[in-house]
C-alpha positions as CSV (number, residue, x, y, z in Angstrom):
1,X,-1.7,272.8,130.5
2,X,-3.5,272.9,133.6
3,X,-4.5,269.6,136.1
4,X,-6.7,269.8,138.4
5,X,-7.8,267.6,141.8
6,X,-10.7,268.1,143.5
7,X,-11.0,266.9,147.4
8,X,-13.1,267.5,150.5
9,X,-16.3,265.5,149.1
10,X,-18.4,263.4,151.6
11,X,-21.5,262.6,153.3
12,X,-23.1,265.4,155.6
13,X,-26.3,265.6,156.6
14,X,-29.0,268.3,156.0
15,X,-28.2,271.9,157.5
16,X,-24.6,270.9,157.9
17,X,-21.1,271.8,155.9
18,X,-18.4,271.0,153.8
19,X,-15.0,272.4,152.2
20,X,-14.1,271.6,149.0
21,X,-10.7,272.2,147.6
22,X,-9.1,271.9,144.2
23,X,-5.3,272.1,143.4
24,X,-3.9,273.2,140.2
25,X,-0.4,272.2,138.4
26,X,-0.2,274.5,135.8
27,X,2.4,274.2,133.0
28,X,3.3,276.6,130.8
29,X,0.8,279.3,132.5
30,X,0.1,281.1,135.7
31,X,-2.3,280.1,137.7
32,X,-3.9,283.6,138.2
33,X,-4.5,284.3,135.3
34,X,-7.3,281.4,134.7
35,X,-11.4,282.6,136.0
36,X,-12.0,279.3,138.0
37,X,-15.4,277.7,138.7
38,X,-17.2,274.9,140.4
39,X,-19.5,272.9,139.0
40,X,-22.0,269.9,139.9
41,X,-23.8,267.1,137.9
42,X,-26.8,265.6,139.6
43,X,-27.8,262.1,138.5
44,X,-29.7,262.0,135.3
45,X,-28.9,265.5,135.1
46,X,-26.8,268.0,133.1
47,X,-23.7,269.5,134.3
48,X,-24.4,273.2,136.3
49,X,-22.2,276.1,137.2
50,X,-22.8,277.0,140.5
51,X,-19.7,279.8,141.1
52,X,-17.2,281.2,139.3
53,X,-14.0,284.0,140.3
54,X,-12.2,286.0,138.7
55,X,-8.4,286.8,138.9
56,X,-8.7,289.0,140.7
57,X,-11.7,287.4,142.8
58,X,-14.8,288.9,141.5
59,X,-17.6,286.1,142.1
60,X,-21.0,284.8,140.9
61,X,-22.9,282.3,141.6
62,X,-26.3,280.5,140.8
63,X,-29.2,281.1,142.2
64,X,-29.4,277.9,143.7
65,X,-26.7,278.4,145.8
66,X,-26.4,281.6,146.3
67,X,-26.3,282.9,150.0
68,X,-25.3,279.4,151.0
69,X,-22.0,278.8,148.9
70,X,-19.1,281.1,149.2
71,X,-15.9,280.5,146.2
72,X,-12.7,281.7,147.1
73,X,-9.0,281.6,145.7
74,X,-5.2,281.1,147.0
75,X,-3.0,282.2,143.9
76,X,0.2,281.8,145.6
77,X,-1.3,278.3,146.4
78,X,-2.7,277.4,143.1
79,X,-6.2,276.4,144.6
80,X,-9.6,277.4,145.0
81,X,-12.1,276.0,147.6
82,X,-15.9,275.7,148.0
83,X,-17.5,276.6,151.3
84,X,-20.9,274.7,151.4
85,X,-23.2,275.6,154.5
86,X,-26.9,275.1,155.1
87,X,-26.2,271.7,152.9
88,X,-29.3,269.9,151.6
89,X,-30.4,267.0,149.6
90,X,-30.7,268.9,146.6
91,X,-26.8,269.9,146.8
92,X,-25.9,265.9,146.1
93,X,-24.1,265.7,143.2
94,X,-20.4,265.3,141.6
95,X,-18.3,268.1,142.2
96,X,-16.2,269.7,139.3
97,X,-13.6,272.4,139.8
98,X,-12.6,274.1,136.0
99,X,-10.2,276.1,134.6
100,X,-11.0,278.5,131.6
101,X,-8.0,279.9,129.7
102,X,-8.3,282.1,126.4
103,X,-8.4,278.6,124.5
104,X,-9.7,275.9,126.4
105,X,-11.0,274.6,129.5
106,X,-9.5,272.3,132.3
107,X,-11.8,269.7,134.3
108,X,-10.7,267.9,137.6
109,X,-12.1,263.9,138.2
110,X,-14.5,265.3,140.4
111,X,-15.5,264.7,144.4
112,X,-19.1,263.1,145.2
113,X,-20.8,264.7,147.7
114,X,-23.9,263.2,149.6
115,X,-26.3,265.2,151.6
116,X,-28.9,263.1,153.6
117,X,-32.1,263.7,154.9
């Protein structure tokens, strides 16, 4: 079992930054062993995966983010984090960090984050 919290959302404006985190409480696991992602949900618009890493930290990432977003990982912390940089309106959207394990996959409440023009 695996919950996760998301936090760092916020208004920025366009061109600026933000850090997302996301803390995991794993039960009955270890928390290295799950590939963890981020994902975002525009309004009126289907959920996307915009990174992913690996146990061991191999990354991807969407074209629509890539060069802009970096994904990173603290096992010995049970978190991952979302660097953001050169934000811009298109970026606005709920923030989802996920777990995938060999059977099913873990969703935090999600963090809202705002980029104005």
């Amino acid at each position: 079992q695996v919950q996760l919290v998301e936090s760092g959302g916020g208004l920025e404006q366009t061109g600026g930054s933000l850090r997302l985190s996301c803390a995991a409480s794993v039960t009955g696991g270890i928390f290295s062993i799950y590939v963890m992602a981020w994902y975002r949900q525009a309004p009126g618009k289907q959920r996307e995966l915009i990174a992913t890493i690996t146990s061991s930290g191999s990354t991807n990432y969407a074209d629509s983010v890539k060069g802009r977003f970096t994904i990173s990982r603290d096992n010995a912390k049970n978190m991952i984090f979302l660097q953001m940089n050169s934000l811009n309106p298109e970026d606005t959207a709920v923030y989802y960090c996920n777990a995938a394990g060999a059977f099913r996959m873990y969703w935090g409440q999600g963090t809202q984050v705002t980029v104005s023009s």
